[in-house]
GUKE-915942 format. One record per residue: x, y, z of N, C-alpha, C, O in turn; residue number from 1. Coordinates in Angstrom, 1 decimal. Example, Ala and Ser with C-alpha at 12.3 -4.5 7.8 and 13.67 -1.06 7.14 Angstrom:
GUKE-915942
<node n_x="13.2" n_y="-5.7" n_z="7.8" ca_x="12.3" ca_y="-4.5" ca_z="7.8" c_x="13.2" c_y="-3.3" c_z="7.8" o_x="14.2" o_y="-3.3" o_z="8.5" i="1"/>
<node n_x="12.8" n_y="-2.2" n_z="7.1" ca_x="13.7" ca_y="-1.1" ca_z="7.1" c_x="12.9" c_y="0.0" c_z="7.9" o_x="13.4" o_y="1.1" o_z="8.0" i="2"/>
END
This chain:
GUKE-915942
<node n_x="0.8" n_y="-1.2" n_z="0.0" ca_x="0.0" ca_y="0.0" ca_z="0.0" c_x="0.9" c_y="1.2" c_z="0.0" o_x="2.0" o_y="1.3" o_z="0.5" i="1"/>
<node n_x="0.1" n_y="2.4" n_z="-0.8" ca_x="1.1" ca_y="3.5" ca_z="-0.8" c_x="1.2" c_y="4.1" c_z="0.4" o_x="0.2" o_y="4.0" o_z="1.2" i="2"/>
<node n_x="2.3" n_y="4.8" n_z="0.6" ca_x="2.3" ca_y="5.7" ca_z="2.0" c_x="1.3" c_y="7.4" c_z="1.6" o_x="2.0" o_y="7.9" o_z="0.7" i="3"/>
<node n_x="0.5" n_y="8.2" n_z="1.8" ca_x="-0.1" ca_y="9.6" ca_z="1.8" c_x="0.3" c_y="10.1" c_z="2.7" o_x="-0.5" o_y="10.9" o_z="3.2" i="4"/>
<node n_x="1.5" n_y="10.0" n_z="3.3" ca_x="2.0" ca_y="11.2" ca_z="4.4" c_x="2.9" c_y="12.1" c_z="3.5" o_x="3.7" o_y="11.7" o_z="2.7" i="5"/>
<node n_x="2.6" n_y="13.3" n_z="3.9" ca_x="3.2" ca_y="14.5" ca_z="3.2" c_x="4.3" c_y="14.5" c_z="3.3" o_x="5.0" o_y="14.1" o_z="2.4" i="6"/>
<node n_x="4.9" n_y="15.1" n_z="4.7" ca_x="6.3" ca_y="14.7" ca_z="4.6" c_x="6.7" c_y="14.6" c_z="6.1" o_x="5.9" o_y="14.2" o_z="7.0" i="7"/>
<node n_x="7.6" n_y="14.7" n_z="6.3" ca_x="8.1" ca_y="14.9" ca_z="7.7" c_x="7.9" c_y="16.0" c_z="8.7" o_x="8.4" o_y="15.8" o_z="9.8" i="8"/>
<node n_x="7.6" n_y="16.5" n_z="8.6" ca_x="6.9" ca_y="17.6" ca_z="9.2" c_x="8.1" c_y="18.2" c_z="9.9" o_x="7.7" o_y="18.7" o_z="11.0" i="9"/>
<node n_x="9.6" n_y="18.5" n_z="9.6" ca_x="10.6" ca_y="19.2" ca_z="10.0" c_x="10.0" c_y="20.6" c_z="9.4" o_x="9.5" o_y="21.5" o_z="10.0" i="10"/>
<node n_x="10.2" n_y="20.5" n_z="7.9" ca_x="9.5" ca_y="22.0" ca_z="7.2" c_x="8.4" c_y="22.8" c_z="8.2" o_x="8.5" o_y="24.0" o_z="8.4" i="11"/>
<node n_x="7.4" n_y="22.0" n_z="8.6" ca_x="6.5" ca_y="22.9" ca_z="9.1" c_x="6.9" c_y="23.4" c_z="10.5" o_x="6.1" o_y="24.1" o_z="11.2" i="12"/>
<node n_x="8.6" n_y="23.0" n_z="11.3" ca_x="8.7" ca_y="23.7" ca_z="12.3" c_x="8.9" c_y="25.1" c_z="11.9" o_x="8.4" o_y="26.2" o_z="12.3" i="13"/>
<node n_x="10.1" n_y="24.9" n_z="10.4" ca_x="10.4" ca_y="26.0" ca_z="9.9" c_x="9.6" c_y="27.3" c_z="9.6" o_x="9.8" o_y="28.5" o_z="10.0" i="14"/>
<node n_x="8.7" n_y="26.6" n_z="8.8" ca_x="7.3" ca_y="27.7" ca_z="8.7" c_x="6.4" c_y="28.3" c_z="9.7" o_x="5.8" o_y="29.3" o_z="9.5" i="15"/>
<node n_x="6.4" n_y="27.3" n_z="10.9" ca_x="6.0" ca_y="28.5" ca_z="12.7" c_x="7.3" c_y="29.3" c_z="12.7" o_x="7.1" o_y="30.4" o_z="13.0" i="16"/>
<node n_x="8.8" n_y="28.9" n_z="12.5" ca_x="9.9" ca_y="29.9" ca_z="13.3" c_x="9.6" c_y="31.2" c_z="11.9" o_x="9.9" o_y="32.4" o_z="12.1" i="17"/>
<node n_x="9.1" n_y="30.9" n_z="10.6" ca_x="8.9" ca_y="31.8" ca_z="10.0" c_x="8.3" c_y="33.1" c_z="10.4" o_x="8.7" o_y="34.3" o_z="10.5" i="18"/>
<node n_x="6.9" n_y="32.3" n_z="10.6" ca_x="5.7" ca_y="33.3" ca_z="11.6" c_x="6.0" c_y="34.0" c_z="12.0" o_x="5.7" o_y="35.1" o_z="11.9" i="19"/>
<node n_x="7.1" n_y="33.3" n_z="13.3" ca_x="7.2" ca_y="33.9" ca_z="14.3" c_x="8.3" c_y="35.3" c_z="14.0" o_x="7.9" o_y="36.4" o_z="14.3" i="20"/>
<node n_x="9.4" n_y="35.1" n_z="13.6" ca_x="10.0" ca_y="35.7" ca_z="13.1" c_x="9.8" c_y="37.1" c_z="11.8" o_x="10.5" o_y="38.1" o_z="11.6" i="21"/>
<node n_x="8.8" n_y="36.6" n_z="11.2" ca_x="7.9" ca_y="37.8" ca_z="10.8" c_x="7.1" c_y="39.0" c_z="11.2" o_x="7.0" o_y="40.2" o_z="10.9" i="22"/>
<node n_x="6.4" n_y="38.0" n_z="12.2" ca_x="5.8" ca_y="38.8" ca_z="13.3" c_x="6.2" c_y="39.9" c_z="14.1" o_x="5.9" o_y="41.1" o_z="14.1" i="23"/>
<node n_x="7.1" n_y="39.2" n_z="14.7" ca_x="8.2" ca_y="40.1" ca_z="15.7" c_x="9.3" c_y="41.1" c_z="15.1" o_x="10.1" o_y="41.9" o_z="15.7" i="24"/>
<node n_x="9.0" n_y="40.9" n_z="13.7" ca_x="10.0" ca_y="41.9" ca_z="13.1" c_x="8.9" c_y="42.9" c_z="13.0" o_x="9.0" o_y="44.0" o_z="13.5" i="25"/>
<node n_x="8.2" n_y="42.6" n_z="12.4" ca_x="6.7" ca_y="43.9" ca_z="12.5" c_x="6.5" c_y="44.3" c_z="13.4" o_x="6.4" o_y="45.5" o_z="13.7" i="26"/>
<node n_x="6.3" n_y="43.5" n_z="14.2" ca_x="5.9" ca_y="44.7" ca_z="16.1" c_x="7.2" c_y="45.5" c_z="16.4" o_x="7.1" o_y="46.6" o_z="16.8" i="27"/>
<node n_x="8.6" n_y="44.7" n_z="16.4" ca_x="9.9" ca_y="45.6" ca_z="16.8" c_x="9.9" c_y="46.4" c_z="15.9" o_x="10.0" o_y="47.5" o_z="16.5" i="28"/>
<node n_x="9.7" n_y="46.8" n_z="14.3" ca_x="9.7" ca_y="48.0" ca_z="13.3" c_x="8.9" c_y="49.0" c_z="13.8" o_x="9.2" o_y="50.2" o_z="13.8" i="29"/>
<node n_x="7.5" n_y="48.3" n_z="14.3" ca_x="6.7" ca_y="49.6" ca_z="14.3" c_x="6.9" c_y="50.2" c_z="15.9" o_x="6.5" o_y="51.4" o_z="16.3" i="30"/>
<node n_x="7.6" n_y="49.3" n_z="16.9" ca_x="7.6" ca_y="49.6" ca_z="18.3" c_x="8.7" c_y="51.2" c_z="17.9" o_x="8.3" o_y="52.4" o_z="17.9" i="31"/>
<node n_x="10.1" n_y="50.5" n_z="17.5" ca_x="10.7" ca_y="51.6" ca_z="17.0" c_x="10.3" c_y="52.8" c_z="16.0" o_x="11.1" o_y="53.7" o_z="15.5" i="32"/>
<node n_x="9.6" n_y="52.8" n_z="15.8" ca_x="9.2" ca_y="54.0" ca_z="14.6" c_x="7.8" c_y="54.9" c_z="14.9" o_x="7.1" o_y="55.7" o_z="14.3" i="33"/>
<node n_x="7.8" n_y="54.4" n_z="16.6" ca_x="7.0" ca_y="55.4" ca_z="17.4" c_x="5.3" c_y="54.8" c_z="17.5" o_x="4.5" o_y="55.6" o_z="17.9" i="34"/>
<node n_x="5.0" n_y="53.8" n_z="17.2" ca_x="3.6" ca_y="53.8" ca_z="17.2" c_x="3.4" c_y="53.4" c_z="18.9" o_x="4.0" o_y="52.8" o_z="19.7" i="35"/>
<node n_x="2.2" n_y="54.1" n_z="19.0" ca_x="1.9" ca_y="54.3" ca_z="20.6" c_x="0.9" c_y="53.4" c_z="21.3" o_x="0.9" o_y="53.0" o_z="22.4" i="36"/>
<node n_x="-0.3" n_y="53.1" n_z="20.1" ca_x="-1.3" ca_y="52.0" ca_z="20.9" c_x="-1.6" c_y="50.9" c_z="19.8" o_x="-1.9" o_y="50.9" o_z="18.6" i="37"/>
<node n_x="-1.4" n_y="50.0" n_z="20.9" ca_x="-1.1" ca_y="48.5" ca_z="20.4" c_x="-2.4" c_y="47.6" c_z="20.9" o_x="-2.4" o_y="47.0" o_z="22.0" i="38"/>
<node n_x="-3.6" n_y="47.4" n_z="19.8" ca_x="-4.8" ca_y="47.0" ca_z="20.0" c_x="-5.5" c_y="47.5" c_z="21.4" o_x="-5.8" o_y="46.8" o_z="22.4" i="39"/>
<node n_x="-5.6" n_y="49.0" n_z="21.1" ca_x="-6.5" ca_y="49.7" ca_z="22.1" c_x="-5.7" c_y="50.4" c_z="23.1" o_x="-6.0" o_y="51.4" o_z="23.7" i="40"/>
<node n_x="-4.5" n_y="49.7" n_z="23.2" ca_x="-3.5" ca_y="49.5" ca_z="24.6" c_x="-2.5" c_y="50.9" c_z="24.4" o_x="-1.5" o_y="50.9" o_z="23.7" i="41"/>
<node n_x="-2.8" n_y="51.9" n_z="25.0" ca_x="-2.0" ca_y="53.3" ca_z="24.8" c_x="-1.0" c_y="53.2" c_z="25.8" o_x="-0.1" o_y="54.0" o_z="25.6" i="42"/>
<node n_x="-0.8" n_y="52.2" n_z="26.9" ca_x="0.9" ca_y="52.3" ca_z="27.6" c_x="1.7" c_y="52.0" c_z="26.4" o_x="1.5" o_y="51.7" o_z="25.2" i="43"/>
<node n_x="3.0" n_y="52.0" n_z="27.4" ca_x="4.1" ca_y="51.7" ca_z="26.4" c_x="4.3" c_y="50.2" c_z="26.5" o_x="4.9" o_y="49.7" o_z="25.6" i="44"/>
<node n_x="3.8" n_y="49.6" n_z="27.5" ca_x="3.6" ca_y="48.4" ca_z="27.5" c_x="2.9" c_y="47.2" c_z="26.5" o_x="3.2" o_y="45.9" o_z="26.6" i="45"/>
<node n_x="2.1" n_y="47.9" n_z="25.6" ca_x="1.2" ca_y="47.2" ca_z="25.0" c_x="1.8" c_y="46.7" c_z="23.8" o_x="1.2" o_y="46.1" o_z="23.0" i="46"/>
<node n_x="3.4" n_y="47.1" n_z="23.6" ca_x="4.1" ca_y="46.3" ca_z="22.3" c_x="4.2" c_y="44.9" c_z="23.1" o_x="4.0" o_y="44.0" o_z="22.2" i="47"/>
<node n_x="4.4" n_y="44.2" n_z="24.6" ca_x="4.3" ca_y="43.2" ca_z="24.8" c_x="2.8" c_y="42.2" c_z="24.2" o_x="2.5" o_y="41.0" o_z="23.8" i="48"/>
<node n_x="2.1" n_y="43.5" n_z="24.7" ca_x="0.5" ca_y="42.5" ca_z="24.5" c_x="0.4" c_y="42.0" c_z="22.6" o_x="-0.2" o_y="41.0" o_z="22.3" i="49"/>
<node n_x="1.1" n_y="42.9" n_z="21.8" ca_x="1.3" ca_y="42.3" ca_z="20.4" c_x="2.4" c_y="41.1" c_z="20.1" o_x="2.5" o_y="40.3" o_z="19.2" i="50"/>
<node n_x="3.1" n_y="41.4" n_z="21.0" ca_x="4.6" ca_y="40.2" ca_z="21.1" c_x="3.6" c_y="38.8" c_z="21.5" o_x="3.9" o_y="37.7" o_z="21.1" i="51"/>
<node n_x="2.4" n_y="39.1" n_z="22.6" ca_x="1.7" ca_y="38.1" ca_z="22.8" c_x="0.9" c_y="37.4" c_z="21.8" o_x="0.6" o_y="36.2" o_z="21.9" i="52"/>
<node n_x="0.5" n_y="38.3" n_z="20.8" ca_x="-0.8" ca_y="37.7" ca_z="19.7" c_x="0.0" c_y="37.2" c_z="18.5" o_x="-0.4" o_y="36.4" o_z="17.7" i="53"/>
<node n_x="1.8" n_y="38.0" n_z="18.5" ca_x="2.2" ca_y="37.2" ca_z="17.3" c_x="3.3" c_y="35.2" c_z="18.1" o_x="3.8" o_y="34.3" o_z="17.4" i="54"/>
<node n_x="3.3" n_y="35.3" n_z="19.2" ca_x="3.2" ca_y="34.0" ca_z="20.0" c_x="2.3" c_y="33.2" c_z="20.1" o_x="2.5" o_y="32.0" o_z="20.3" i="55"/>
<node n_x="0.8" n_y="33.8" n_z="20.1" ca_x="-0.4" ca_y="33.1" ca_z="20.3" c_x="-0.6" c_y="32.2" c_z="18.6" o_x="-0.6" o_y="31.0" o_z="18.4" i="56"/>
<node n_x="-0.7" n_y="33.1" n_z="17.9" ca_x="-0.5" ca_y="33.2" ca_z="16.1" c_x="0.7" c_y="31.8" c_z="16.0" o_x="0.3" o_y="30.8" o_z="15.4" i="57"/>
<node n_x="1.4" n_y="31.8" n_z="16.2" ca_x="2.4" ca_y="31.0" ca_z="15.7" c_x="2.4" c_y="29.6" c_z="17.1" o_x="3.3" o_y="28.8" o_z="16.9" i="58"/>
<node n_x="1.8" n_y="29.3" n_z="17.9" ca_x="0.9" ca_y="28.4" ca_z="18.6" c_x="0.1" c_y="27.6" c_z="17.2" o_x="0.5" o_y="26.6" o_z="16.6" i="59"/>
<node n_x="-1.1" n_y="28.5" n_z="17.2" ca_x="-2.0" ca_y="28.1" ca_z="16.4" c_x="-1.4" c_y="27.4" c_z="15.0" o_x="-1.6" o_y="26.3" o_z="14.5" i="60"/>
<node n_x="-0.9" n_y="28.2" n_z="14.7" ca_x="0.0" ca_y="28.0" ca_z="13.4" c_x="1.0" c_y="26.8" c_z="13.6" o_x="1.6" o_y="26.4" o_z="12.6" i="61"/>
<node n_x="1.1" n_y="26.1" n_z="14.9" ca_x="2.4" ca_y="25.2" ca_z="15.0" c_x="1.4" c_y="23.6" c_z="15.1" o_x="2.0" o_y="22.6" o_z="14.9" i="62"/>
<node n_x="-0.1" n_y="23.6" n_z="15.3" ca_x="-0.8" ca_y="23.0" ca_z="15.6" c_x="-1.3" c_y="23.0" c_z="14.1" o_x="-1.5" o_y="21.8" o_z="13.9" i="63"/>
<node n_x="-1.6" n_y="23.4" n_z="13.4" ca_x="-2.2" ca_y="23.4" ca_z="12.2" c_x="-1.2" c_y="22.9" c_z="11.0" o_x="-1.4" o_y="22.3" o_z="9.9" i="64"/>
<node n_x="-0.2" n_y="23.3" n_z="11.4" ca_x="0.9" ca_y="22.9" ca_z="10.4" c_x="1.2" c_y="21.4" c_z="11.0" o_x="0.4" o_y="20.7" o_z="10.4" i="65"/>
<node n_x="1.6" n_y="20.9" n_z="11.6" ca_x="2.1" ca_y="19.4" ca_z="12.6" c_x="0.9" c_y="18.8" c_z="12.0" o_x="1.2" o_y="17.9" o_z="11.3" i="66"/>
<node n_x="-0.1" n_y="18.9" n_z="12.0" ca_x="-1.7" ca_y="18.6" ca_z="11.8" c_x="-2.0" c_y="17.7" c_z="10.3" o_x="-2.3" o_y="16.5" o_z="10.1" i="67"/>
<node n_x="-1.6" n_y="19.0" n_z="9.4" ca_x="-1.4" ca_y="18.6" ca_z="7.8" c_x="-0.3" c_y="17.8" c_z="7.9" o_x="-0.7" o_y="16.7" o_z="7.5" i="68"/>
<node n_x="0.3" n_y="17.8" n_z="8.1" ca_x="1.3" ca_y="16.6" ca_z="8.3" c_x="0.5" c_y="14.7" c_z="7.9" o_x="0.5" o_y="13.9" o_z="6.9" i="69"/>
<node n_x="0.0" n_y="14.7" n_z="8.8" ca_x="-0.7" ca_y="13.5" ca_z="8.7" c_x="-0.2" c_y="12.0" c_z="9.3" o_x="-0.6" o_y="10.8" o_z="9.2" i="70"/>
<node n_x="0.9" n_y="12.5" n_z="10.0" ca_x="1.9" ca_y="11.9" ca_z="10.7" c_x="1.9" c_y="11.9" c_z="11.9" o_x="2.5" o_y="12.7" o_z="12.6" i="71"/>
<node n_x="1.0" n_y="10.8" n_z="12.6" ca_x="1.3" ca_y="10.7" ca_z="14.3" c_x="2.5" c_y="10.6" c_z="15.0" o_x="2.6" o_y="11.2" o_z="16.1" i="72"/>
<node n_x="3.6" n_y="9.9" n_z="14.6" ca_x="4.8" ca_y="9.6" ca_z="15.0" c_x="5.4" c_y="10.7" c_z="15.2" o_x="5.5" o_y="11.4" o_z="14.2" i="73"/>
<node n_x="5.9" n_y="11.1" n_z="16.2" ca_x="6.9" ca_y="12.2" ca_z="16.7" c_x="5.6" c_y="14.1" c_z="16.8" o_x="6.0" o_y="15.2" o_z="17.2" i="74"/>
<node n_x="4.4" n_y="13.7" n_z="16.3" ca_x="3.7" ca_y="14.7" ca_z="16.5" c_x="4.3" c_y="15.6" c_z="18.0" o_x="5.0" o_y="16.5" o_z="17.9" i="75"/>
<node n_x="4.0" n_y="15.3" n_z="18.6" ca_x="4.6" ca_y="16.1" ca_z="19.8" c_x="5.7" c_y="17.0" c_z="20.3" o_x="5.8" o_y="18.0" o_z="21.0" i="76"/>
<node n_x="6.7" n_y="15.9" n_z="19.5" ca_x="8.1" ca_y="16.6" ca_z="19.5" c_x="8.3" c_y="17.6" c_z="18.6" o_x="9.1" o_y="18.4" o_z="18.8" i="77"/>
<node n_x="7.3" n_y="17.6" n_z="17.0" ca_x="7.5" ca_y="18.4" ca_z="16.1" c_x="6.9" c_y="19.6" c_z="16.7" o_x="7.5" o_y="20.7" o_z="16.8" i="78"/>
<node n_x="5.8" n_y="19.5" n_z="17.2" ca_x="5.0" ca_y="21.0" ca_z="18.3" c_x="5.7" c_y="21.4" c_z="18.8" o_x="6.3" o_y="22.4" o_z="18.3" i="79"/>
<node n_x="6.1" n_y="20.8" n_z="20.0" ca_x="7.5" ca_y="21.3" ca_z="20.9" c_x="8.3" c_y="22.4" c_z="20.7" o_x="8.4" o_y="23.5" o_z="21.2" i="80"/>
<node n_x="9.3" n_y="21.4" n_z="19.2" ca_x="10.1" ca_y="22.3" ca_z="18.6" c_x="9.3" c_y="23.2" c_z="18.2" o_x="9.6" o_y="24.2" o_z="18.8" i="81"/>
<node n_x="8.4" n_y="23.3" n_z="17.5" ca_x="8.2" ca_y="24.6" ca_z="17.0" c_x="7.2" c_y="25.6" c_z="17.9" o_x="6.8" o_y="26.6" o_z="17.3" i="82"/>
<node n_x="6.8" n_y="25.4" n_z="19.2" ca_x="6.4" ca_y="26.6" ca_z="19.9" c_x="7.9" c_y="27.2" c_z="20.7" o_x="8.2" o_y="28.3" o_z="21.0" i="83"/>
<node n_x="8.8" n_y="25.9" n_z="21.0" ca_x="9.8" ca_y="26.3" ca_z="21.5" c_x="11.0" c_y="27.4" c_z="21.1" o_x="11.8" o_y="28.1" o_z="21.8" i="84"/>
<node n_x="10.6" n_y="27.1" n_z="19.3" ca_x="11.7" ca_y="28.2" ca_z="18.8" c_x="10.6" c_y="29.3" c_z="18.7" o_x="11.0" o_y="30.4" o_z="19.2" i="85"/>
<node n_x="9.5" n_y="29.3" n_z="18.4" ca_x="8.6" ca_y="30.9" ca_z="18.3" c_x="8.9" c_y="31.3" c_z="19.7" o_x="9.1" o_y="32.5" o_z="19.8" i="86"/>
<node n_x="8.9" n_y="30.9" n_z="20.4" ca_x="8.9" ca_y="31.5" ca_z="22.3" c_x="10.3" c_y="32.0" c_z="22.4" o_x="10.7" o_y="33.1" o_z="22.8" i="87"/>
<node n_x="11.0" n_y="31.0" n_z="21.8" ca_x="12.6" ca_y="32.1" ca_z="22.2" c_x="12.7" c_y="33.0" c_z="20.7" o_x="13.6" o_y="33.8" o_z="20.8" i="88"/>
<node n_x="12.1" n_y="33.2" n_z="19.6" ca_x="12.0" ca_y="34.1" ca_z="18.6" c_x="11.2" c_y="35.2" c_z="19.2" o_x="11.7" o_y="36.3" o_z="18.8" i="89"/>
<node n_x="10.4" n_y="35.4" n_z="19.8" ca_x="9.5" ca_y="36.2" ca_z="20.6" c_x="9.8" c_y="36.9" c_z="22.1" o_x="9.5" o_y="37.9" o_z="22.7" i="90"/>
<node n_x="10.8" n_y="35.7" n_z="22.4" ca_x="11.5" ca_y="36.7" ca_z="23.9" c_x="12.4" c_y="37.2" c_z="23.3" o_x="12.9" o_y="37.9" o_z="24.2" i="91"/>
<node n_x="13.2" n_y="37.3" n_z="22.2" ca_x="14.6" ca_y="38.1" ca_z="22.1" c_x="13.7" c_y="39.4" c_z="21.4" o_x="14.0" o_y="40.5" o_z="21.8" i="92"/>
<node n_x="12.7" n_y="39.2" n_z="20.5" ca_x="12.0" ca_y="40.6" ca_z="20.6" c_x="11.8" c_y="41.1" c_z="21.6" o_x="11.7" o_y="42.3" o_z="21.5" i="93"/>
<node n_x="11.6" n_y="40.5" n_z="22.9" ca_x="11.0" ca_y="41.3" ca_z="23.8" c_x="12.1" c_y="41.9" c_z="24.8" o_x="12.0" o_y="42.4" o_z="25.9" i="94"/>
<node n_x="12.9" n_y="41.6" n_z="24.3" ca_x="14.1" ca_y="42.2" ca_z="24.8" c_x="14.6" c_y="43.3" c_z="24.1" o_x="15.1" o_y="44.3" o_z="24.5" i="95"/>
<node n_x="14.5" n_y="42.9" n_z="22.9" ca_x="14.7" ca_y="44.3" ca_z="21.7" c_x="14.2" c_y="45.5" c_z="22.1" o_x="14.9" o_y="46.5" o_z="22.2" i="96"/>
<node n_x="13.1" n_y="45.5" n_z="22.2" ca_x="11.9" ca_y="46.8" ca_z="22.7" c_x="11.9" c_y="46.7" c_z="23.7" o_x="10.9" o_y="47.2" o_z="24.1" i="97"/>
<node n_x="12.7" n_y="46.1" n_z="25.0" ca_x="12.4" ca_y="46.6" ca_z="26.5" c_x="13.2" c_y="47.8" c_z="26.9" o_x="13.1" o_y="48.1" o_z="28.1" i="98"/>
<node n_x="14.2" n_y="48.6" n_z="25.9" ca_x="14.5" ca_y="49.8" ca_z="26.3" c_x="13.5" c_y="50.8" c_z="25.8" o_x="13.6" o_y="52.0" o_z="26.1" i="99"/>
<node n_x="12.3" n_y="50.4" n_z="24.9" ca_x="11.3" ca_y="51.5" ca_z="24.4" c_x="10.2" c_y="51.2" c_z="25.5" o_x="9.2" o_y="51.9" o_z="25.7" i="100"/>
<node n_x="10.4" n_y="50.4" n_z="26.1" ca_x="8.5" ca_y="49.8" ca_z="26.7" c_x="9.1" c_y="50.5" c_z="28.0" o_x="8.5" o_y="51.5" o_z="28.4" i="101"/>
<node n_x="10.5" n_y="49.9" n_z="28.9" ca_x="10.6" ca_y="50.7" ca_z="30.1" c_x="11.1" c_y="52.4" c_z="30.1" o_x="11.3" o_y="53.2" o_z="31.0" i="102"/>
<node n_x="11.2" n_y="52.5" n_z="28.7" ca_x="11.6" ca_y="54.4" ca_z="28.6" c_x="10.7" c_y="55.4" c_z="29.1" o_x="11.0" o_y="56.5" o_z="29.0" i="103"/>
END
């Protein structure tokens, strides 16, 4: 019988660290370039609460991608890795902008 598993599902960690890494470059560009309220949120704080939705985003995205896969074997580990690398893709932004958020 033929196999219909797509592939290995390494690529799709790739494609969450993409997300993620997209994301966080858009919130650090616009944190830097003065924008002030970040979904409603007028502290300076509220570039974290977007640092939040593009980690939540790339969750979702790491569960959907693992998903299409079609591959139970190692499912878990492939998640892992990939909330693991968006969470540390997302704390070094948030270290990027913690001289603009505590300014």
């Amino acid at each position: 019988m033929d196999q219909t598993d797509t592939s290995s599902g390494w690529l799709g960690i790739a494609v969450v660290w993409a997300i993620a890494l997209v994301g966080a470059v858009v919130v650090v560009t616009l944190a830097y370039t003065g924008t002030a309220a970040w979904f409603g949120d007028g502290s300076r704080l509220g570039v974290y609460g977007a640092l939040g939705i593009v980690l939540a985003a790339s969750v979702i995205g790491a569960l959907i991608v693992q998903l299409a896969t079609r591959r139970p074997e190692g499912f878990v580990l492939r998640v892992s890795w990939s909330i693991t690398g968006a969470a540390a893709i997302v704390a070094i932004a948030a270290l990027v902008v913690a001289p603009i958020a505590t300014a």
